[in-house]
VOPAGU-2260 file (C-alpha; in pm, 1 decimal, decimal comma):
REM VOPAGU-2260
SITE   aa  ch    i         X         Y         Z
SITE  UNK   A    0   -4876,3    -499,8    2337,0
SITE  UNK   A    1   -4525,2    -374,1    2253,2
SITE  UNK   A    2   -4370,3    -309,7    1972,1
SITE  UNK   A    3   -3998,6    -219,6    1920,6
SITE  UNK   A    4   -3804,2     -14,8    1672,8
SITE  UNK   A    5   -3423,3     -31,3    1660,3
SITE  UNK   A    6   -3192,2     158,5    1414,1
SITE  UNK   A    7   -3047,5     514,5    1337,5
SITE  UNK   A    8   -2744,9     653,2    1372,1
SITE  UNK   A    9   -2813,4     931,5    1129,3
SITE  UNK   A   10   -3156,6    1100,0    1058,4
SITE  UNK   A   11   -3296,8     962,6     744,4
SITE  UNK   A   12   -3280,5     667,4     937,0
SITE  UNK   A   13   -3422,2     855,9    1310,8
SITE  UNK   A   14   -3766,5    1029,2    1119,2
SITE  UNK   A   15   -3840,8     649,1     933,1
SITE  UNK   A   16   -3869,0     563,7    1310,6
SITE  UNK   A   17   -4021,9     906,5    1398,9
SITE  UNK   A   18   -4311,2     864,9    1201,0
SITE  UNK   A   19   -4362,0     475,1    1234,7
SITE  UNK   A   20   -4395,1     536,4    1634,3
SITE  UNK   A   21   -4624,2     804,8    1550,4
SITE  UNK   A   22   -4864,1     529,4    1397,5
SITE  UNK   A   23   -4813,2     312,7    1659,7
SITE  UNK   A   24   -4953,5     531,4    1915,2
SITE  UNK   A   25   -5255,4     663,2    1727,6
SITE  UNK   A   26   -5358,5     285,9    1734,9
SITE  UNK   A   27   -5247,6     311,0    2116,5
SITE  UNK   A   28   -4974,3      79,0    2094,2
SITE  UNK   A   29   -4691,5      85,8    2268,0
SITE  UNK   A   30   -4375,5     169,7    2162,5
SITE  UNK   A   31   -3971,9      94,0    2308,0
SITE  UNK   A   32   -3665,8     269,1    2089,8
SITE  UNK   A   33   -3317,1      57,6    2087,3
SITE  UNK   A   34   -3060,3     264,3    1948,2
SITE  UNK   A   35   -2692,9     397,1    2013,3
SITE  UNK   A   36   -2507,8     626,0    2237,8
SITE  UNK   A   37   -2268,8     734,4    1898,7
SITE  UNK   A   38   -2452,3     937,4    1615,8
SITE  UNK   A   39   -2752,8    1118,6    1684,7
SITE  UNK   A   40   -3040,6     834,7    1854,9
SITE  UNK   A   41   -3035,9     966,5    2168,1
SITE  UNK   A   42   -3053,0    1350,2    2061,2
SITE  UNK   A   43   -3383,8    1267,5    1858,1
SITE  UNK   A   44   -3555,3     998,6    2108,4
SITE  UNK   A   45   -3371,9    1049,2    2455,5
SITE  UNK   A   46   -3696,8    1262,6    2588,5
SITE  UNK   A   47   -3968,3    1178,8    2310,0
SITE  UNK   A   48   -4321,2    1113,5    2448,6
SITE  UNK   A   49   -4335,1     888,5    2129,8
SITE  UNK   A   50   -4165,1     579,9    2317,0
SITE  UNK   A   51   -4233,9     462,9    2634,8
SITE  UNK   A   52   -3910,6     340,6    2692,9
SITE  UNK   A   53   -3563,2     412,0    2488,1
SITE  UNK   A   54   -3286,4     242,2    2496,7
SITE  UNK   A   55   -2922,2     359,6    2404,4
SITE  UNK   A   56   -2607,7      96,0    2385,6
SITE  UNK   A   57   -2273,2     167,9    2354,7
SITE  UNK   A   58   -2285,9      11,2    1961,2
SITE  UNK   A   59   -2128,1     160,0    1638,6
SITE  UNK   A   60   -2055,0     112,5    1254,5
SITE  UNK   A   61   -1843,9    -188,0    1158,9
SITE  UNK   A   62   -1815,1    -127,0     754,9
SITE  UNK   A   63   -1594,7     156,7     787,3
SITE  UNK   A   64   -1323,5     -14,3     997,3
SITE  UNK   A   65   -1048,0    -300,3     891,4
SITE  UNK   A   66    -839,1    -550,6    1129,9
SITE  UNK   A   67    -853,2    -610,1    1464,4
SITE  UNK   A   68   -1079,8    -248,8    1475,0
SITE  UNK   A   69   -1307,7    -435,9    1278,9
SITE  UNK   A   70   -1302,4    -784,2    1491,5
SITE  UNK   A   71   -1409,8    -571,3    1802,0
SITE  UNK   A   72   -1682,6    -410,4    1662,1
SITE  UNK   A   73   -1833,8    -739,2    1554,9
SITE  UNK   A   74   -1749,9    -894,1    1901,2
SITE  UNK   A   75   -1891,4    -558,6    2069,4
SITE  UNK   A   76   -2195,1    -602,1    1832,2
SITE  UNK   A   77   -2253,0    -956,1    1996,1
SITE  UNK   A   78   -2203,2    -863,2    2334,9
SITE  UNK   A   79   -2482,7    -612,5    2319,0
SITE  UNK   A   80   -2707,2    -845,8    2166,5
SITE  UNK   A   81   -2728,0    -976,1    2468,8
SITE  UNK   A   82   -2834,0    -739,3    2625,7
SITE  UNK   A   83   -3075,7    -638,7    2390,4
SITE  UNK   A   84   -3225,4    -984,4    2449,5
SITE  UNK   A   85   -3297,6    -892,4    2786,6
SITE  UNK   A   86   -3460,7    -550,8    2674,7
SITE  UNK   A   87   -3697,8    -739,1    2475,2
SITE  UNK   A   88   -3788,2   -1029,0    2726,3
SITE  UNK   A   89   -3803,8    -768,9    3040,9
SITE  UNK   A   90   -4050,9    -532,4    2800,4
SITE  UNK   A   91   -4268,9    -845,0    2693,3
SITE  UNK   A   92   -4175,1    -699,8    2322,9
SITE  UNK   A   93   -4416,2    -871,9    2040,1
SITE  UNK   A   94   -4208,3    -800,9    1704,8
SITE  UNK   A   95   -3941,3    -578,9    1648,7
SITE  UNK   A   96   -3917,4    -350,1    1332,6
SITE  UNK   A   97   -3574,6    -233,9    1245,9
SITE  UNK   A   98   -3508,5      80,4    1020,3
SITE  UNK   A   99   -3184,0      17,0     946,0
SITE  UNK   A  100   -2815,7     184,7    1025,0
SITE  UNK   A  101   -2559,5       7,9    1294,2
SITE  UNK   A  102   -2779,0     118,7    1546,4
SITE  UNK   A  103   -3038,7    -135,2    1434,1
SITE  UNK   A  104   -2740,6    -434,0    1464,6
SITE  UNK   A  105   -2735,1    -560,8    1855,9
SITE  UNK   A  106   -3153,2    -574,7    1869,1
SITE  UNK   A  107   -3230,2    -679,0    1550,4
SITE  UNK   A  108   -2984,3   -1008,1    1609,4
SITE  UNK   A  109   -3179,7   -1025,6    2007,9
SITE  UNK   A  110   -3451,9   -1079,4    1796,3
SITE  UNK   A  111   -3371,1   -1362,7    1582,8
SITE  UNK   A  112   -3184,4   -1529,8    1842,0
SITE  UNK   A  113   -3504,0   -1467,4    2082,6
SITE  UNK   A  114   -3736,4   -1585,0    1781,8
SITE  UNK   A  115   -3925,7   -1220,9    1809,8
SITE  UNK   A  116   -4066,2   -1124,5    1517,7
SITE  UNK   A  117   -3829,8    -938,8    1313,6
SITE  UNK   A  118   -3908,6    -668,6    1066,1
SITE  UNK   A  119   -3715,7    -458,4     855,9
SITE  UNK   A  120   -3760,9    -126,3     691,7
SITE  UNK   A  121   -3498,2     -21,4     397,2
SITE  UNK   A  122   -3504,0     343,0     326,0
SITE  UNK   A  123   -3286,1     333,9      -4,6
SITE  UNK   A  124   -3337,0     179,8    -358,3
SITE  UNK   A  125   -2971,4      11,4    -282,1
SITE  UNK   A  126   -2993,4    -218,3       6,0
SITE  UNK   A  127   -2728,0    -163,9     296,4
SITE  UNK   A  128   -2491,6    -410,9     443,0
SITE  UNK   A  129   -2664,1    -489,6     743,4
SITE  UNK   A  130   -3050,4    -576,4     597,4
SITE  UNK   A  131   -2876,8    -746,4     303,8
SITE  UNK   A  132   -2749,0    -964,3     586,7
SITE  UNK   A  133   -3036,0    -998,6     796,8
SITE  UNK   A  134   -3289,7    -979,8     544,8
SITE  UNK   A  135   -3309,3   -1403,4     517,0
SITE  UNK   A  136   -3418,7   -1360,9     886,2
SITE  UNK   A  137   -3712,3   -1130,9     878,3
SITE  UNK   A  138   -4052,8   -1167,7     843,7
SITE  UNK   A  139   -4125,2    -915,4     595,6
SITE  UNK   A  140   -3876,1    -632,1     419,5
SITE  UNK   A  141   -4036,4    -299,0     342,2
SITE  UNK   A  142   -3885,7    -121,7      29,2
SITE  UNK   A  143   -4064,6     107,1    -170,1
SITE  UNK   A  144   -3830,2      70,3    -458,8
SITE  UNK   A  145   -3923,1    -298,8    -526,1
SITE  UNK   A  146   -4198,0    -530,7    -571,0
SITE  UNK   A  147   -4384,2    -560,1    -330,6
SITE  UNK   A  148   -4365,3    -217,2    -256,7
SITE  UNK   A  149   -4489,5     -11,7      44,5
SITE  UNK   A  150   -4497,5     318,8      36,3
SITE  UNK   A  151   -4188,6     542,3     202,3
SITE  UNK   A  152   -4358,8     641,9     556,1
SITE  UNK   A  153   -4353,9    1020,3     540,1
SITE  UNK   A  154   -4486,6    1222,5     804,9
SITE  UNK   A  155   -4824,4    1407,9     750,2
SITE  UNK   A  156   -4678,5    1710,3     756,9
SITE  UNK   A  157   -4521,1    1730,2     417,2
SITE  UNK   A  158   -4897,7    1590,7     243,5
SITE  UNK   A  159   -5047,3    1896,8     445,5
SITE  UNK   A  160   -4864,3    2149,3     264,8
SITE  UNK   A  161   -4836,2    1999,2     -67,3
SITE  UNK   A  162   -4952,8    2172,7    -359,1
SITE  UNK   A  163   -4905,6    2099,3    -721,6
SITE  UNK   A  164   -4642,2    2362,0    -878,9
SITE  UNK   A  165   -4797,2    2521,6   -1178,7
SITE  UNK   A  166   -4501,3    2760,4   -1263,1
SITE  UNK   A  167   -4113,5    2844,0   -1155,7
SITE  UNK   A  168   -4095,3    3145,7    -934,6
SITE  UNK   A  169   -3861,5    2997,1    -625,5
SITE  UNK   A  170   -3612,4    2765,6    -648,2
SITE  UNK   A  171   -3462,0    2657,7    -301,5
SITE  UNK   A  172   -3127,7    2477,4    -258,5
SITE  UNK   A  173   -3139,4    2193,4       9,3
SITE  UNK   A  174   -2749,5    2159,7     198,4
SITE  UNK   A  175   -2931,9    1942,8     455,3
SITE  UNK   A  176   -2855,9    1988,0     829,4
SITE  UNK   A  177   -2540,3    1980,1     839,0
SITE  UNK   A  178   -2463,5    2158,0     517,7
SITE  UNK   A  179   -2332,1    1999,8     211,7
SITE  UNK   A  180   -2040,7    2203,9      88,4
SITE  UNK   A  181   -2105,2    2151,7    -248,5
SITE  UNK   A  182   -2476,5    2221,4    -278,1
SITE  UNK   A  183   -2366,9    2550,1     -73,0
SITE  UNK   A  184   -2079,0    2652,2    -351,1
SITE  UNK   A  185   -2410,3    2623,8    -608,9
SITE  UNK   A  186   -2635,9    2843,8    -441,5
SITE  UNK   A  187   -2382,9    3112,3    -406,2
SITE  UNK   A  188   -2265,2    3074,7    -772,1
SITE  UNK   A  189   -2638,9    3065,7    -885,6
SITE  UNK   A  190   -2782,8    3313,8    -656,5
SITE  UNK   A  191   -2720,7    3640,3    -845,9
SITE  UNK   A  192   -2788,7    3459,6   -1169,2
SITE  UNK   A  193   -3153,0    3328,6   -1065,4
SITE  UNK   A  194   -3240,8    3648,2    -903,2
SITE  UNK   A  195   -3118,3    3878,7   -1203,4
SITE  UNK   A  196   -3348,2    3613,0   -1418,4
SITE  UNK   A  197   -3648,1    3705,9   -1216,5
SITE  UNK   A  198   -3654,6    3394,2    -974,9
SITE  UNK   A  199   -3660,6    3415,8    -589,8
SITE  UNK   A  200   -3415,7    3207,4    -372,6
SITE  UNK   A  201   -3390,9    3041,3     -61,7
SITE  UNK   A  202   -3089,3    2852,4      17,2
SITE  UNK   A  203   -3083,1    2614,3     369,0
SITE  UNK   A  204   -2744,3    2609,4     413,3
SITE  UNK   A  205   -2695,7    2424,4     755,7
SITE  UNK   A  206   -2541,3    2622,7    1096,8
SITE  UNK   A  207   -2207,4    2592,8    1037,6
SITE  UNK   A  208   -2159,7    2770,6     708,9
SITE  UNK   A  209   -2452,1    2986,7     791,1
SITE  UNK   A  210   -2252,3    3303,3     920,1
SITE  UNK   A  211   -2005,6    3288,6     586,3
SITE  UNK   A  212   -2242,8    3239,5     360,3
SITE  UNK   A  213   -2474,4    3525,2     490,6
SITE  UNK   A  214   -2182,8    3768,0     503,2
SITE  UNK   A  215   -2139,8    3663,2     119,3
SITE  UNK   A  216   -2459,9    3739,8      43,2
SITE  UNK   A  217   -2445,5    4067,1     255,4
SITE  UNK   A  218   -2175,2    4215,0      53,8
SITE  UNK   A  219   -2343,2    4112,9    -244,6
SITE  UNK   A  220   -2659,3    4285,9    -162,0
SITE  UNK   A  221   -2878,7    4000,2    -246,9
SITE  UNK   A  222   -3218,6    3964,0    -143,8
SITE  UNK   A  223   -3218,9    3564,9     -17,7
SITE  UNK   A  224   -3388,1    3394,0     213,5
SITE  UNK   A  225   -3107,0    3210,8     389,6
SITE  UNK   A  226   -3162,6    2925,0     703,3
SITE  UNK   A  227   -2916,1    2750,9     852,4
SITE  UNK   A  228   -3106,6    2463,1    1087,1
SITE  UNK   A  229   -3471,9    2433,4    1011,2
SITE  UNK   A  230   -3688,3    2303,5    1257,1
SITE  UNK   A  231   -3997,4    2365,3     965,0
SITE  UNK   A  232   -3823,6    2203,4     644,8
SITE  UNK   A  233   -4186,5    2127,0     558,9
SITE  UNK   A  234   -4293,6    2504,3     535,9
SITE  UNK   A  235   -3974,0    2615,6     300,7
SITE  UNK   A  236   -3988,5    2353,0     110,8
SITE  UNK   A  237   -4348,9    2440,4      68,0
SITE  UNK   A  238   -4249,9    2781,1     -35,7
SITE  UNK   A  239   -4027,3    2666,5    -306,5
SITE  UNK   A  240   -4106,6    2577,6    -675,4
SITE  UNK   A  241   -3794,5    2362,5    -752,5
SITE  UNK   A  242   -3529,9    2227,3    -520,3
SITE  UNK   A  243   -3143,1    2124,5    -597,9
SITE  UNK   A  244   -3057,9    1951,1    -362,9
SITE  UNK   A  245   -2877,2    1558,7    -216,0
SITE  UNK   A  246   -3094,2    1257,5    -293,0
SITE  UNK   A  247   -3120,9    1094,9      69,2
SITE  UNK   A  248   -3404,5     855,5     102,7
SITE  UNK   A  249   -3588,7    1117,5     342,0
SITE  UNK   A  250   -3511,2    1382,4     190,5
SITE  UNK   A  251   -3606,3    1285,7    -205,6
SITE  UNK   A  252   -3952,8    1130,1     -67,3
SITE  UNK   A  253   -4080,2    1427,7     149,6
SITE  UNK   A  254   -4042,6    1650,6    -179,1
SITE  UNK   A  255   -4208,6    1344,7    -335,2
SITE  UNK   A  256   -4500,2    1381,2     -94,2
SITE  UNK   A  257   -4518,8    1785,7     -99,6
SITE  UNK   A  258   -4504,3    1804,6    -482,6
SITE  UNK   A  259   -4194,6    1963,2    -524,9
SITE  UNK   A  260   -3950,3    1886,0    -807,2
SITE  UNK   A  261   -3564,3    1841,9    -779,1
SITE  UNK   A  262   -3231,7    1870,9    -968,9
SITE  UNK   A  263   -3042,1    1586,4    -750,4
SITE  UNK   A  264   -2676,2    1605,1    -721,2
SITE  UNK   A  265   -2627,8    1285,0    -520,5
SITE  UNK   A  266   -2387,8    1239,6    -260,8
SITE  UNK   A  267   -2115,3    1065,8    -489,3
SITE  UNK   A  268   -1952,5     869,3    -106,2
SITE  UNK   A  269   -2255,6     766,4     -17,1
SITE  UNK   A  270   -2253,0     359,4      12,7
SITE  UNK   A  271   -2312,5     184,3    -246,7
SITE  UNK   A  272   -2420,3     526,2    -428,8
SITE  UNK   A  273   -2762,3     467,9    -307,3
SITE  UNK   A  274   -2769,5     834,9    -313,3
SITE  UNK   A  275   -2766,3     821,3    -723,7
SITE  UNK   A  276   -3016,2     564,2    -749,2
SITE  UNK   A  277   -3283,9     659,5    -504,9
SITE  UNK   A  278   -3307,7     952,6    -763,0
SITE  UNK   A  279   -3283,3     725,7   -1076,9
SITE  UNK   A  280   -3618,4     577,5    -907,1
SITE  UNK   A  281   -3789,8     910,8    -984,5
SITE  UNK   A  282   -3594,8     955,8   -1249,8
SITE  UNK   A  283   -3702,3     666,3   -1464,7
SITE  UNK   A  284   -4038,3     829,9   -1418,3
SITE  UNK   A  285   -3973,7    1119,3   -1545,3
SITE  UNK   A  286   -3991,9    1289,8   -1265,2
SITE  UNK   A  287   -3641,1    1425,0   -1168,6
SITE  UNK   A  288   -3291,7    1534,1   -1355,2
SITE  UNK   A  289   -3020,1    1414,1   -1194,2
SITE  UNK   A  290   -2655,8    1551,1   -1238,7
SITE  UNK   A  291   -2324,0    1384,0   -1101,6
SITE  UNK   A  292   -2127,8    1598,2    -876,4
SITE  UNK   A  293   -1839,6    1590,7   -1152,0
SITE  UNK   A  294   -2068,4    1725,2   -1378,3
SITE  UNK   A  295   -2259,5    1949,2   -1224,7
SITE  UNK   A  296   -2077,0    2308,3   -1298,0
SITE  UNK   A  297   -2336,6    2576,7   -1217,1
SITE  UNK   A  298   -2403,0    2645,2   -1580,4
SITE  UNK   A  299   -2550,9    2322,5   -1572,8
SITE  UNK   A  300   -2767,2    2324,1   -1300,1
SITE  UNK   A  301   -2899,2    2701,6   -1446,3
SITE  UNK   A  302   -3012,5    2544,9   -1803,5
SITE  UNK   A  303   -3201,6    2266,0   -1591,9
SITE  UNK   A  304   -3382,1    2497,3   -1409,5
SITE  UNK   A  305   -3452,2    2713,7   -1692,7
SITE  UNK   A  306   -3546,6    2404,1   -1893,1
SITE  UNK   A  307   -3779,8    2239,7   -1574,1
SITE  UNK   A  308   -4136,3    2136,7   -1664,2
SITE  UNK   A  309   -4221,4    2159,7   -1304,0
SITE  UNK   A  310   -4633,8    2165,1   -1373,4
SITE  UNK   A  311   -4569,9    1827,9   -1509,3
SITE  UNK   A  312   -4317,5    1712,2   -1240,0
SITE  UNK   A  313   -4497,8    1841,2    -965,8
SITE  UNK   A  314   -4808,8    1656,3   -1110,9
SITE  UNK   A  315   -4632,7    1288,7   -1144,9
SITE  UNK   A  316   -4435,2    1347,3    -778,6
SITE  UNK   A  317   -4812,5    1394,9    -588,5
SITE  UNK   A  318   -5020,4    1086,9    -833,6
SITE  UNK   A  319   -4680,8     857,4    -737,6
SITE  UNK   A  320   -4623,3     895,8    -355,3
SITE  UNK   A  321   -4888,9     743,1    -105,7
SITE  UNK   A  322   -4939,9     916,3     257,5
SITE  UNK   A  323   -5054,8     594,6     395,3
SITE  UNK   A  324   -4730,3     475,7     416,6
SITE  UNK   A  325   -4612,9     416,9     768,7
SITE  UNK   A  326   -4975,2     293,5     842,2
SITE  UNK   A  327   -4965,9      38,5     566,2
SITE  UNK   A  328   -4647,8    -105,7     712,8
SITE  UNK   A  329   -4783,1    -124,7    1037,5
SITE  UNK   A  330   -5095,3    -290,5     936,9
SITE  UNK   A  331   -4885,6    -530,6     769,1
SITE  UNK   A  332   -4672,2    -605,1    1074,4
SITE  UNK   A  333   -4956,8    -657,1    1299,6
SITE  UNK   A  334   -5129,5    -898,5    1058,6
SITE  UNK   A  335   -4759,8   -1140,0    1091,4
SITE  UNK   A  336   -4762,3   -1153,1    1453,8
């Protein structure tokens, strides 16, 4: 049997189809990836031992264009659905799961047109564009922000390290990997203040402000534990007590799954803001402050912190999330086909 996953473009889409192919083949099914030659698909799945095949077309995003720009990608988009058709039909593919992003686009139409089950993951609490459109088409949508909901399929990893925060001693501040300038300006602001307040930092800044930011600190003479890339987000995070930090669909439900409580500042260009109300999920539960970027001066952020009951957070974040996640979904794919 084969199953396919199509979709990415960025990474919080790429780890939702990490960690579903990981499932797949501890069940020993086989697994094809249809993705893009733009954004990063082909950086995360090009040489992964996860997929027996992967597959990379020459697709991109259509929502950010207007005019005739606009009337190419969609004609592009149908083009390489046609080809995608013959990706399924020449892998003998049984049902095809898509996790979103314009990546997802030229297979996930293959598949209706080819009548292959079609199945679609959406990471955020605010549907995009592209599974609002297909979403009459599939067999099942997978949302863990609505009824009924499945939970967010986060790798193992981040449930292996989780522990339940009793007290604030570290507080880490999450730029993501390719480093949110604004999160960064925080962290520097805040740094001397937490640390003269007894608290230990750790800011993960991203590679290209890494060498100006550490020179800041340098001169400074402050004692923080800077990263640019992490390859182990799982064992900082781990480290940490509270995070402040984006609220990306990933992102919010990994700290979800390892216990650790956030201050979200989300991404106020994000589409649709789903940024601001993947963390008014948690939120609602008492289980995260939220602060919009307008509003979120540094004084701020530093009487949230200082006002954080993270034994209760960090208690509500581990009874709420689910590891079984990406294993539910597949179960629940199979049992359609």
């Amino acid at each position: 049997m084969v199953i396919a996953i199509s979709g990415g473009g960025t990474g919080g889409h790429l780890i939702i189809a990490k960690n579903l192919a990981a499932h797949l083949a501890k069940q020993g099914i086989r697994a094809i990836f249809i993705g893009s030659n733009r954004g990063q698909d082909r950086a995360w799945f090009e040489n992964s031992e996860l997929f027996a095949r992967t597959y990379f077309l020459q697709s991109s995003g259509v929502v950010d264009k207007k005019g005739l720009a606009k009337l190419a990608s969609l004609l592009n988009i149908l083009r390489l659905s046609l080809v995608a058709r013959k990706i399924l039909k020449q892998n003998g593919v049984r049902a095809l799961i898509s996790v979103g992003g314009y990546s997802s686009a030229p297979a996930s139409i293959a598949a209706i047109l080819s009548r292959v089950p079609f199945f679609i993951h959406e990471q955020n609490a605010v549907c995009g564009r592209l599974n609002r459109l297909l979403r009459p088409f599939a067999r099942a949508f997978y949302s863990s922000y609505e009824k009924p909901a499945f939970a967010y399929p986060i790798a193992d990893i981040f449930f292996e390290t989780a522990r339940q925060r009793t007290a604030l001693k570290r507080v880490i501040f999450l730029g993501g990997s390719q480093g949110a300038s604004f999160i960064n300006s925080l962290a520097v602001e805040l740094a001397p203040k937490l640390l003269g307040l007894g608290y230990g930092v750790i800011h993960q800044c991203g590679e290209r402000e890494f060498e100006r930011i550490s020179q800041t600190y340098a001169q400074q003479g402050l004692d923080i534990q800077l990263v640019g890339f992490c390859k182990n987000m799982h064992e900082l995070i781990a480290s940490a007590d509270l995070c402040v930090g984006r609220s990306g669909a990933s992102t919010l439900w990994e700290l979800c799954a390892n216990g650790l409580p956030a201050i979200f500042v989300p991404f106020p260009f994000a589409a649709a803001d789903h940024q601001f109300y993947n963390a008014k999920f948690l939120k609602e539960r008492g289980l995260c402050e939220i602060l919009r970027q307008q509003d979120a001066s540094g004084e701020r952020i530093l009487s949230l912190i200082e006002s954080f009951d993270v034994a209760r957070a960090s208690k509500g974040l581990l009874e709420l999330v689910d590891r079984n996640g990406a294993q539910a979904i597949i179960d629940d794919v199979m049992s359609k086909i």
